[in-house]
C-alpha positions in Angstrom: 195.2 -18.6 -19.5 194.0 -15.1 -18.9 190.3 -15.2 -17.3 187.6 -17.5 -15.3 186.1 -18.6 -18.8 189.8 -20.3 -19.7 189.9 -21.9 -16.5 186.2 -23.0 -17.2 187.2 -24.3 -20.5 190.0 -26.5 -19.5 188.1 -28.0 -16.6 185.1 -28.8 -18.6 187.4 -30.4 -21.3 189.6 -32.7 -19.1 187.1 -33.7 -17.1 185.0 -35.1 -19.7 188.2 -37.3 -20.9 187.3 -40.8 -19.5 189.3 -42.2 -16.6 189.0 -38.2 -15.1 188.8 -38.3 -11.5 189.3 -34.4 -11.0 190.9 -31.2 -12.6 192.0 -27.9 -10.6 192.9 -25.2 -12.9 194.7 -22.5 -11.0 195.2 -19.3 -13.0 197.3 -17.5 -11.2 199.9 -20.0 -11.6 199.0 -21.1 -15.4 198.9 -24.8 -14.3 196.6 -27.8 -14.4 196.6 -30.9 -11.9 194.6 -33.7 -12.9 194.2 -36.9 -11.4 193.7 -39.5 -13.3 193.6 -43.3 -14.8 196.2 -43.6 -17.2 195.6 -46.8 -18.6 191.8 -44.7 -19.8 193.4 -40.9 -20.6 196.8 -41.2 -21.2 199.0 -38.1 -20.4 199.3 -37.2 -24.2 195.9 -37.4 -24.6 195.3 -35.0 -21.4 197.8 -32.4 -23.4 196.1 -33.1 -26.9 193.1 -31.8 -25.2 194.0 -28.2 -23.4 196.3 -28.1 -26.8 192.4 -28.3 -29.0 191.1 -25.2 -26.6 193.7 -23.3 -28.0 196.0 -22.9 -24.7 199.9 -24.4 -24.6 201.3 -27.2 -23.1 205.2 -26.7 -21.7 205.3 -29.6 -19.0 
């Protein structure tokens, strides 16, 4: 992640993952924190997702 519009990106497609209670992208740090239902967005399919915008998963 290297601007505002990746940080935009991966907040607008996590959050829109059902079971999404809230997304904080912090771009300085090159994480994500999500809270979420697992049982409705598994953990995989939070990865799959910031994987399809193009950005790497390592945790």
């Amino acid at each position: 992640m290297s601007c505002d519009h990746c940080v935009r990106a991966i907040a607008k497609a996590v959050g829109a993952l059902p079971g999404i209670a809230g997304v904080s992208v912090d771009l300085k740090a090159g994480t994500v924190t999500v809270e979420y239902d697992p049982a409705r967005s598994p953990l995989d399919k939070i990865k799959s997702e910031i994987e399809d915008q193009g950005y790497d998963v390592v945790a």
